[in-house]
PyMOL CGO cylinders between C-alpha atoms (Angstrom):
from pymol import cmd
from pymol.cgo import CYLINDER

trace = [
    CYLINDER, 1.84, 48.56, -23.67, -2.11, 48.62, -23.32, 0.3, 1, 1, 1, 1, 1, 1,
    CYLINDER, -2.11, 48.62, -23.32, -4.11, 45.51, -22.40, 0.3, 1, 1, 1, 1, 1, 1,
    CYLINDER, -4.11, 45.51, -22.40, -7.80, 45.52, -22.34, 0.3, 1, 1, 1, 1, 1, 1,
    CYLINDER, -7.80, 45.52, -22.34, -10.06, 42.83, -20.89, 0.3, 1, 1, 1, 1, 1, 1,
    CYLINDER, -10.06, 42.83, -20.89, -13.63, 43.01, -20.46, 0.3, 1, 1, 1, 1, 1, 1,
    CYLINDER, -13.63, 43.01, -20.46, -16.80, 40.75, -20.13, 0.3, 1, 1, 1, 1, 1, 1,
    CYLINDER, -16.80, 40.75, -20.13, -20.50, 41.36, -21.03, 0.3, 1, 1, 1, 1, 1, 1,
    CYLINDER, -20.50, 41.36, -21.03, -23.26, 40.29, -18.76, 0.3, 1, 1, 1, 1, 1, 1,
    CYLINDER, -23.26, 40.29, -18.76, -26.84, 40.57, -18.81, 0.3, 1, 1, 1, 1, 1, 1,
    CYLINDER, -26.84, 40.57, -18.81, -28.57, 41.77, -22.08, 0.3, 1, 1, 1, 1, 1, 1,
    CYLINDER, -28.57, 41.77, -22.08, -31.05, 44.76, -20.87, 0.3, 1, 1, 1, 1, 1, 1,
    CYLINDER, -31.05, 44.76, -20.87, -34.24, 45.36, -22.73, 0.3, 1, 1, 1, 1, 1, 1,
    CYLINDER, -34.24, 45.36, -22.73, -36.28, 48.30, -22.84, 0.3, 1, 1, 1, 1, 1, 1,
    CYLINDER, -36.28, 48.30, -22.84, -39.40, 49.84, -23.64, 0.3, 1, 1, 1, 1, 1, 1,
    CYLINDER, -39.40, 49.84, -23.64, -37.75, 52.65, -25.39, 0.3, 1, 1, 1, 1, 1, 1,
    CYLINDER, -37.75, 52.65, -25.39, -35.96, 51.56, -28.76, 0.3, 1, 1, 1, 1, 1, 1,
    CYLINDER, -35.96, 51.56, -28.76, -32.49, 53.78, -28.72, 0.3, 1, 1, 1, 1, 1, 1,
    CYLINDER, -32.49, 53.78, -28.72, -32.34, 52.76, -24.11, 0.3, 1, 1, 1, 1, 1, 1,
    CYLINDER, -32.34, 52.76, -24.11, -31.53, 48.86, -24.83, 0.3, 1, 1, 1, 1, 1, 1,
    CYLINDER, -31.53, 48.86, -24.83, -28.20, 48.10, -23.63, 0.3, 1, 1, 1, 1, 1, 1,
    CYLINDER, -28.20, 48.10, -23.63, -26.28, 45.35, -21.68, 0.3, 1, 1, 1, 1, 1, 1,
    CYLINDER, -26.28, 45.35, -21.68, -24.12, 45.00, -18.51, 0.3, 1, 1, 1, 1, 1, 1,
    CYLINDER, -24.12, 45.00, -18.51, -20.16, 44.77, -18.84, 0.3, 1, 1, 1, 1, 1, 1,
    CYLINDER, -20.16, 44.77, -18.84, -17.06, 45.04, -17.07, 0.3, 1, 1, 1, 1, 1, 1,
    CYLINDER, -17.06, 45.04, -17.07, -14.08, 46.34, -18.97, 0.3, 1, 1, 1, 1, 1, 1,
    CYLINDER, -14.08, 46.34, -18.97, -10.36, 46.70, -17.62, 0.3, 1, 1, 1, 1, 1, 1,
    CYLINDER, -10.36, 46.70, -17.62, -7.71, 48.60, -19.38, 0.3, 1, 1, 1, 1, 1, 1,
    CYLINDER, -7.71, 48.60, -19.38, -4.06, 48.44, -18.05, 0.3, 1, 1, 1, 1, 1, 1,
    CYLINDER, -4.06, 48.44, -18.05, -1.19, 50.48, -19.14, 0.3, 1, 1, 1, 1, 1, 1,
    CYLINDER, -1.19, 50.48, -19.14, 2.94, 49.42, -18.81, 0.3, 1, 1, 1, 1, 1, 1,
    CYLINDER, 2.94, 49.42, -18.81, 5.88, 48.16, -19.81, 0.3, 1, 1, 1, 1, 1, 1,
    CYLINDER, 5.88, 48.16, -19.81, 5.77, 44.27, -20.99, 0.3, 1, 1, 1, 1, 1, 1,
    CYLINDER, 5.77, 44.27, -20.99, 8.45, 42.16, -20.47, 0.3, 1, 1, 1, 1, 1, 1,
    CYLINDER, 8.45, 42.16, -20.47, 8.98, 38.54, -21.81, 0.3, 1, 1, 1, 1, 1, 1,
    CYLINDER, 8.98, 38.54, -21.81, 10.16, 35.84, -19.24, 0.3, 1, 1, 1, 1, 1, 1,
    CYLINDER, 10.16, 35.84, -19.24, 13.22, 34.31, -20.87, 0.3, 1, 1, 1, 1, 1, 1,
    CYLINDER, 13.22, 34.31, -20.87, 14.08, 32.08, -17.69, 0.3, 1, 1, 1, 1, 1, 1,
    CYLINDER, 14.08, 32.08, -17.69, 12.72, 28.49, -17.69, 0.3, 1, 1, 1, 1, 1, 1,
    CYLINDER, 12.72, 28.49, -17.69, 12.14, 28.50, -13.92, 0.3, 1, 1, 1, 1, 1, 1,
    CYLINDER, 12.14, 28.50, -13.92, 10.27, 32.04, -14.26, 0.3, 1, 1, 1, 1, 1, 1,
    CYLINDER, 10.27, 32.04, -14.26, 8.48, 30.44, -17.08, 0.3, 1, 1, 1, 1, 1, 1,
    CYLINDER, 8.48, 30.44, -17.08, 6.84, 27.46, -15.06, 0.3, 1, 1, 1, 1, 1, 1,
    CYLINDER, 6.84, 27.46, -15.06, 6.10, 29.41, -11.88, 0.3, 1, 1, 1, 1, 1, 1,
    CYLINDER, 6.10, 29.41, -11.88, 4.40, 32.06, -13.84, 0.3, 1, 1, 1, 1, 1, 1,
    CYLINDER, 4.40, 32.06, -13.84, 2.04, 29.53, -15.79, 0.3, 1, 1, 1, 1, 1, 1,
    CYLINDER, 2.04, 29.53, -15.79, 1.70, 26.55, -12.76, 0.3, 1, 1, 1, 1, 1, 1,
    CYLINDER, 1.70, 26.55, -12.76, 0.43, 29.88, -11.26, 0.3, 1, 1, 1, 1, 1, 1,
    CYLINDER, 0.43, 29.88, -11.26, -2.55, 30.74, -13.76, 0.3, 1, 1, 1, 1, 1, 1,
    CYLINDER, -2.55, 30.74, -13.76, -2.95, 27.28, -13.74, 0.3, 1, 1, 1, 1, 1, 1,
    CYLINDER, -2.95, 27.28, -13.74, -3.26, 27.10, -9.30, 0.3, 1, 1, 1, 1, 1, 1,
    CYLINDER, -3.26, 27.10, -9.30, -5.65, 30.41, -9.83, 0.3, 1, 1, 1, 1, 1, 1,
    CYLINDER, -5.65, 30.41, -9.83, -8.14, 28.67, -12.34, 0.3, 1, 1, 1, 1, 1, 1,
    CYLINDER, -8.14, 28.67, -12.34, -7.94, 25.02, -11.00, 0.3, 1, 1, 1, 1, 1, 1,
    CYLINDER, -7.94, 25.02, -11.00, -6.68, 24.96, -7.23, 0.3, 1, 1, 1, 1, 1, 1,
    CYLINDER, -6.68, 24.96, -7.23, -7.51, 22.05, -6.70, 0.3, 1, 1, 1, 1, 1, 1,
    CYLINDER, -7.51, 22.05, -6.70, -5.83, 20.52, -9.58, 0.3, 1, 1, 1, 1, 1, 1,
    CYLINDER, -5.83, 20.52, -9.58, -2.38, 18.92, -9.22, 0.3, 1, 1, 1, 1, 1, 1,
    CYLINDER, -2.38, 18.92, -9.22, 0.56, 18.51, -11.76, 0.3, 1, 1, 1, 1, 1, 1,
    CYLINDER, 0.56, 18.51, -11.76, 1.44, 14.79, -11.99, 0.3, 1, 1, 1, 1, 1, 1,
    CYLINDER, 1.44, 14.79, -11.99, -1.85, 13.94, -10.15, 0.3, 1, 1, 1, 1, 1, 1,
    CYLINDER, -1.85, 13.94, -10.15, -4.41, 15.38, -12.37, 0.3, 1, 1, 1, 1, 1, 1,
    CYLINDER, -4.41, 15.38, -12.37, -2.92, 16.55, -15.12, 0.3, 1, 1, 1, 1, 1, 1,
    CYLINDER, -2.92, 16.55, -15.12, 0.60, 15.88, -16.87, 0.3, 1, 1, 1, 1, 1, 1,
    CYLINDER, 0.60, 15.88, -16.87, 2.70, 18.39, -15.67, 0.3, 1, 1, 1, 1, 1, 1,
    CYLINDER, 2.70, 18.39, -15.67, 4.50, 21.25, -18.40, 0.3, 1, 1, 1, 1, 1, 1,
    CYLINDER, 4.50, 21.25, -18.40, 7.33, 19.38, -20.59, 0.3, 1, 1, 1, 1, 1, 1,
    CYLINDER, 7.33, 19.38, -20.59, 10.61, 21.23, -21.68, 0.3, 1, 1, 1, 1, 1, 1,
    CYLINDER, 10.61, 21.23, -21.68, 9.69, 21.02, -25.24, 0.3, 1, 1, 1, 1, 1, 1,
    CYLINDER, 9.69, 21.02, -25.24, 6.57, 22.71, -24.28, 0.3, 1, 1, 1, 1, 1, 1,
    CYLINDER, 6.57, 22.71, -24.28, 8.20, 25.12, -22.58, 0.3, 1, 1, 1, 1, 1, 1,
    CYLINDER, 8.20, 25.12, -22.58, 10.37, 26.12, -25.51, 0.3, 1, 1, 1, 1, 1, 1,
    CYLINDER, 10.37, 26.12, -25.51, 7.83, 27.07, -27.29, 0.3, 1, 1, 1, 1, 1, 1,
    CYLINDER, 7.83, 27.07, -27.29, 5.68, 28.81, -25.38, 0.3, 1, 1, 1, 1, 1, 1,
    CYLINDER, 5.68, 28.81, -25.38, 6.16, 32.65, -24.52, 0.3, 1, 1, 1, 1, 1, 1,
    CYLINDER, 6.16, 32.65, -24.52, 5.32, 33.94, -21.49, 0.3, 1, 1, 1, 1, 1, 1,
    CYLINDER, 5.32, 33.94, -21.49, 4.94, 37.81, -20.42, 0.3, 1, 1, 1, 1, 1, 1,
    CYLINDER, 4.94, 37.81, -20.42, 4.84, 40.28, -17.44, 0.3, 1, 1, 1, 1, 1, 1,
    CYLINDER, 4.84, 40.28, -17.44, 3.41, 43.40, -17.00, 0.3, 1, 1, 1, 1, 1, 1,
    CYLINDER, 3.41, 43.40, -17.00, 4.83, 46.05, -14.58, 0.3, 1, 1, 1, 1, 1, 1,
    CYLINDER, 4.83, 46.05, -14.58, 1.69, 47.94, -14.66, 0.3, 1, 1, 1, 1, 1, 1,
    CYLINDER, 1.69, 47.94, -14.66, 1.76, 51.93, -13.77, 0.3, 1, 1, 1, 1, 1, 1,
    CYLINDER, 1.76, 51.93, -13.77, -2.11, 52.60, -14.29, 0.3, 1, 1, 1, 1, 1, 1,
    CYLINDER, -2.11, 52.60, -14.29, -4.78, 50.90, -14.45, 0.3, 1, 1, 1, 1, 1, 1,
    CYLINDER, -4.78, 50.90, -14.45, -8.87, 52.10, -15.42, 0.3, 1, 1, 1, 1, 1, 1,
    CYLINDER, -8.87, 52.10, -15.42, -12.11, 49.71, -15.09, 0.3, 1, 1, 1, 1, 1, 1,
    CYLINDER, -12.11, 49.71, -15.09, -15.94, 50.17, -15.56, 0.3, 1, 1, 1, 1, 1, 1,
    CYLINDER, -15.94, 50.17, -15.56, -18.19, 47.78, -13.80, 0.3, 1, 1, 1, 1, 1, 1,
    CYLINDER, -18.19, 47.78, -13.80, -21.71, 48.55, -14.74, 0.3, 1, 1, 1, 1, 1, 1,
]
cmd.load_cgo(trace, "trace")
């Protein structure tokens, strides 16, 4: 599988028409996806993106924490990634 992130930044003007461009960052990674079937696996994996993003955030404190139900129906996936490419400009 291929997954491609990227982010623009700063819009650059110019004083030459075709020389306007704008800052980005851009990440492609290539491997083989897997979805987590395991409930356990399931809740680490996204209590984790949620600890990344909000660390100082606590399930059961400031937020209700992930239910079963919601767990059902949510998928969750892993990447075993075996190359990777970015541009940072």
């Amino acid at each position: 599988m291929c997954f491609e992130a990227s982010e623009h930044g700063e819009f650059l003007p110019s004083n030459v028409a075709l020389e306007f461009t704008v800052q980005y960052q851009s990440a492609s990674v290539f491997g083989k996806i897997r979805v987590i079937e395991e409930d356990e696996e399931k809740r680490r994996a996204l209590y984790g993106l949620i600890g990344k993003y909000y660390p100082t955030m606590t399930a059961g404190k400031e937020y209700r924490p992930i239910t079963d139900q919601e767990l059902k129906r949510t998928s969750v996936y892993t990447i075993a990634i075996e190359s990777w490419s970015g541009i940072f400009e």
